[in-house]
C-alpha positions as CSV (number, residue, x, y, z in Angstrom):
1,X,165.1,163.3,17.2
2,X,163.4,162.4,13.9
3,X,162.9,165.6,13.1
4,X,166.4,167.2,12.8
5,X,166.7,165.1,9.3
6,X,164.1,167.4,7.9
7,X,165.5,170.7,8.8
8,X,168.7,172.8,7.4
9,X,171.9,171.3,9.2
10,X,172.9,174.4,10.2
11,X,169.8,175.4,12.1
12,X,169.8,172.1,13.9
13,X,173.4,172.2,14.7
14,X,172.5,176.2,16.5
15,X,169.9,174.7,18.4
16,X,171.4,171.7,19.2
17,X,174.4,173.8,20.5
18,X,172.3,176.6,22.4
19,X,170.1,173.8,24.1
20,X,173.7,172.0,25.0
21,X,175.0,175.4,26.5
22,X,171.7,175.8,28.8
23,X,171.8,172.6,29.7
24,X,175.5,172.7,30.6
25,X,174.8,176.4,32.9
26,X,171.8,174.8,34.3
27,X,174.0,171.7,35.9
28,X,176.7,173.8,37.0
29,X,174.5,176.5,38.3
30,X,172.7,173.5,40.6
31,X,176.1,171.4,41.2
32,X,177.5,174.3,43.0
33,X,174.3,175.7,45.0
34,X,171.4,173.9,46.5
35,X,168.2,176.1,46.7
36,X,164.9,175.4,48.7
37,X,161.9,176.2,46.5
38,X,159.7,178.7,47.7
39,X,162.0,179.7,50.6
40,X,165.2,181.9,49.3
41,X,167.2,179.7,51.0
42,X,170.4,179.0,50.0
43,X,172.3,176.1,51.6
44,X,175.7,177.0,49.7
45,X,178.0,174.6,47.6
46,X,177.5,171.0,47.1
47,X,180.4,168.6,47.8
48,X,182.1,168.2,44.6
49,X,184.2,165.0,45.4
50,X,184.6,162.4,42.6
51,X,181.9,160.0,43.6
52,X,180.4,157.1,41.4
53,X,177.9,155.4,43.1
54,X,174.1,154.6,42.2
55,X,171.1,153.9,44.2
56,X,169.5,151.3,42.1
57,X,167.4,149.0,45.6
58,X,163.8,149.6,45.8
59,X,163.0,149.9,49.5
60,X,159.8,149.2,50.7
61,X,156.7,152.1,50.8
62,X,156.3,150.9,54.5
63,X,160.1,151.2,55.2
64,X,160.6,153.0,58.6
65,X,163.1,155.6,59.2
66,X,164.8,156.1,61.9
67,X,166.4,160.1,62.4
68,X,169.2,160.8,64.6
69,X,171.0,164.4,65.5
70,X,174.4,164.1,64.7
71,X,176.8,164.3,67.6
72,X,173.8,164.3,70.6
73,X,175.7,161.8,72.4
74,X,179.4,162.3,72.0
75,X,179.6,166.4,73.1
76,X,182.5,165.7,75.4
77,X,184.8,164.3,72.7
78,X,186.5,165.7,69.9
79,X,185.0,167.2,66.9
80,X,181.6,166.4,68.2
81,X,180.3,169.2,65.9
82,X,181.5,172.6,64.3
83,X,180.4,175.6,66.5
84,X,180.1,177.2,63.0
85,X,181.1,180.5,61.4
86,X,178.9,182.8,63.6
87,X,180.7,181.4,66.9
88,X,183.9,180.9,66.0
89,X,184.8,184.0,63.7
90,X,182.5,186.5,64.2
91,X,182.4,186.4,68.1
92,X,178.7,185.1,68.4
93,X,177.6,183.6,71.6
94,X,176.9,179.7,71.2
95,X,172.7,178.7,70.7
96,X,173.3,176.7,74.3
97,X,176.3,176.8,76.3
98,X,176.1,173.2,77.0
99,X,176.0,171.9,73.5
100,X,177.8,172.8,70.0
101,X,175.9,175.4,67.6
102,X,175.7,172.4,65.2
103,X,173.9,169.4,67.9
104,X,171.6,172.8,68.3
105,X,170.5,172.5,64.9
106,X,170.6,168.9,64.1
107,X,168.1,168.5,66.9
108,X,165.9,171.4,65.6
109,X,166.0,169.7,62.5
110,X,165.7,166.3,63.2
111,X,162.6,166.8,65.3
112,X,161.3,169.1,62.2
113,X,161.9,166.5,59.7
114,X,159.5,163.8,62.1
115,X,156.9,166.0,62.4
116,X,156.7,166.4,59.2
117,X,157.3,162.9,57.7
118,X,154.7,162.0,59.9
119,X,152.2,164.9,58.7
120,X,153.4,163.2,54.8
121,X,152.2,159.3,56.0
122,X,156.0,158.0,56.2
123,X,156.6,155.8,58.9
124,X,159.7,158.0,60.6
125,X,161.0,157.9,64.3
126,X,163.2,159.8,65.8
127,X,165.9,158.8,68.4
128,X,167.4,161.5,71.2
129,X,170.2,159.4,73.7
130,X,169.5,160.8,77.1
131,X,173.3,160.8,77.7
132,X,175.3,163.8,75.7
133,X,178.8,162.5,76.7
134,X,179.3,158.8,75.8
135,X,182.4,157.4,75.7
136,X,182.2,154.4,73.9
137,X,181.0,154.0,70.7
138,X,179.7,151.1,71.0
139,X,177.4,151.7,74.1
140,X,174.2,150.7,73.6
141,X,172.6,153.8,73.7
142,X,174.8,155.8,71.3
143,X,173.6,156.4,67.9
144,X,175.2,154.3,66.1
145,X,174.6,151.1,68.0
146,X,170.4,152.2,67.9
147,X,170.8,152.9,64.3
148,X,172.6,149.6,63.8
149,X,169.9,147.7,65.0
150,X,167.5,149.9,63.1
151,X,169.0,148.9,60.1
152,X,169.6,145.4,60.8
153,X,166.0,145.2,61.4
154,X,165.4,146.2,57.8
155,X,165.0,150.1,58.2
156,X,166.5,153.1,56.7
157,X,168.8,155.2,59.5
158,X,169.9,158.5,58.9
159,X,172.1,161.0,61.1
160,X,171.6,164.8,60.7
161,X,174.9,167.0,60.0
162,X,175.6,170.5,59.2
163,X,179.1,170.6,57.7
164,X,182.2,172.3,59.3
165,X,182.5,176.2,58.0
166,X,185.2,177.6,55.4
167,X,188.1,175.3,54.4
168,X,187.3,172.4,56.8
169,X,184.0,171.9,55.1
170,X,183.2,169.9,51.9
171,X,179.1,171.5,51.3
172,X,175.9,169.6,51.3
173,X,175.5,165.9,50.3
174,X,175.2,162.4,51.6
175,X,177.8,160.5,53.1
176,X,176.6,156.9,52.2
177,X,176.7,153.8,54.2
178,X,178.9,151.3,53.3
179,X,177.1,148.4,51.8
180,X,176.4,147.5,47.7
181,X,173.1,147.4,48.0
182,X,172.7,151.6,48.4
183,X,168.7,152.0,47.5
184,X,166.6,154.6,45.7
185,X,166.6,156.6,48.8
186,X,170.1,156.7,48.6
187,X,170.0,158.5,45.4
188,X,167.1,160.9,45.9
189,X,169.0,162.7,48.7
190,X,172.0,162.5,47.0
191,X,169.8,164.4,44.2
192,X,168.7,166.9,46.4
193,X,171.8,167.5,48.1
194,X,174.9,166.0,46.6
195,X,176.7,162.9,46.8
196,X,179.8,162.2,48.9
197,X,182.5,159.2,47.8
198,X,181.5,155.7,49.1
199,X,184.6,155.8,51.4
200,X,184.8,159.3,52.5
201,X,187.6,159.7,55.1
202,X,188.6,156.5,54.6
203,X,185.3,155.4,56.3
204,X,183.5,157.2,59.1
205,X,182.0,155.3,62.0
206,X,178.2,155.6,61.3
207,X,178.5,154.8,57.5
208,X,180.7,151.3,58.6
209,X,176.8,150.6,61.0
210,X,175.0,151.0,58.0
211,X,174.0,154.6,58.4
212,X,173.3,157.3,56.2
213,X,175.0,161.0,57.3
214,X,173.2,163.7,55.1
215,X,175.2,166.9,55.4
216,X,172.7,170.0,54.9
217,X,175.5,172.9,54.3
218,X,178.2,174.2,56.1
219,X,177.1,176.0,58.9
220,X,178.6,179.6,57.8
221,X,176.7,182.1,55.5
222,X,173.0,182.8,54.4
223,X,172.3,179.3,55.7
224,X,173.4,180.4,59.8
225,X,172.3,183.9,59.8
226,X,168.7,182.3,58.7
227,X,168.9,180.2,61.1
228,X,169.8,182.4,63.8
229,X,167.5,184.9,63.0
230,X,164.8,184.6,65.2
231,X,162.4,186.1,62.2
232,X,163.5,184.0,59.4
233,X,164.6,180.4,62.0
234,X,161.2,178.7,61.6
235,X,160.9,179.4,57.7
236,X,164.2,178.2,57.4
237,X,164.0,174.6,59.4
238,X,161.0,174.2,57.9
239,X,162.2,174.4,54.3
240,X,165.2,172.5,55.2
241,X,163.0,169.2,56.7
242,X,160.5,169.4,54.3
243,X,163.5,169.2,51.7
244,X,164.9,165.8,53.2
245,X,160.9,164.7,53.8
246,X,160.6,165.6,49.9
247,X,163.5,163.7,49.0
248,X,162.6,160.9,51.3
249,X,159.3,159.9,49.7
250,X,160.6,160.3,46.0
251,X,163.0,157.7,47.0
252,X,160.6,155.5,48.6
253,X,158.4,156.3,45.1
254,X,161.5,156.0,43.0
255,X,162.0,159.0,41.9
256,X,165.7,158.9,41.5
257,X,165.9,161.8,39.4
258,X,163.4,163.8,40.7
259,X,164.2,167.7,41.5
260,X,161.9,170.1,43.0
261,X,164.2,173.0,43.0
């Protein structure tokens, strides 16, 4: 800033300070609240766990990403997804009586997201196990062996979450694989969404396969009742996919610190 020398000290040290305090509101303000542009939408609070790492790998432009709904083949086990906020304290009956509230989303969105990507030119799959009640985790056809291989074969896999309501719930973010060489798409979602520790819960089973888990918000608030609105749920899985599709191809560009908010 060349130019400070040439002004009164005082003056620059005001607008030095009131540029520091709007810059210091502006972080907190996005820190705690992720907001989709053009769509109202607020997801609620980021994760705000100490994390420290960087996605500094380019990937490829032709990388292809594979897209998985969290929990879709492990219903019959537990913790295979929150019923969320609406269910479990407010009486609400469940979006299918077969499946949690949350598989019921991350399929919605998981579809939404490869529709889209698709629409954008990125080379994106989806994967749906026929089975919803596996057993063993590493079965062939669960998600994590499928996104193992995916990612052994050079790709980007990533497993669609909507975090547990209240208490039990840490906010939006992604929970990154476990692996040093954590790439630029790594760090756009965490960007756009927040960044979880390295070894979250002492290591979950997808991250320890190589797969990303993005958590979109906990599944309680402004986010559910948009999304069980019947008038507002299209708008609102929209604007969630085309966040992650968003955040996707600045990674792919590397964008790492770019923000459409």
């Amino acid at each position: 800033m060349r130019f400070a020398y040439f002004m009164p000290v005082n003056i620059f040290l005001l607008i030095f300070g009131l540029a520091c305090l709007w810059s210091t509101s502006s972080l907190k303000t996005f820190a705690e609240t992720s907001t989709f542009k053009g769509s109202g939408l607020i997801t609620g609070p980021r994760v705000r766990l100490k994390s420290q790492w960087v996605g500094l790998r380019e990937v490829s432009k032709s990388i292809p990403i594979l897209v998985m709904a969290g929990h879709a083949d492990s219903q019959g086990l537990a913790g295979a997804g929150t019923s969320g906020s609406a269910v479990d304290e407010k009486g609400a009956s469940p979006m299918d009586l077969n499946i949690s509230d949350e598989l019921f989303w991350n399929l919605r969105v998981r579809d939404s997201i490869v529709k889209l990507g698709l629409e954008k030119g990125l080379k994106i799959s989806s994967y749906n196990p026929n089975n919803r009640n596996i057993q063993d985790g590493n079965d062939p056809r669960t998600n994590w062996s499928v996104g193992a291989r995916h990612v052994r074969q050079g790709g980007y896999a990533l497993e669609i979450h909507f975090d547990a309501y209240g208490e039990y719930g840490f906010g939006s973010g992604l929970i990154p694989a476990f692996t040093r060489k954590l790439n630029t798409i790594d760090e756009s979602l965490a960007n756009y969404f927040g960044r979880y520790p390295l070894f979250f819960r002492g290591g979950l089973g997808a991250p320890r396969r190589g797969i990303r888990i993005l958590e979109i918000g906990k599944l309680e608030g402004k986010l559910e009742e948009s999304l069980r609105d019947p008038n507002s749920r299209e708008e609102t899985i929209n604007a969630i996919s085309m966040q992650i599709v968003q955040a996707l191809i600045a990674g792919i560009e590397g964008a790492k610190n770019s923000f459409t908010q």
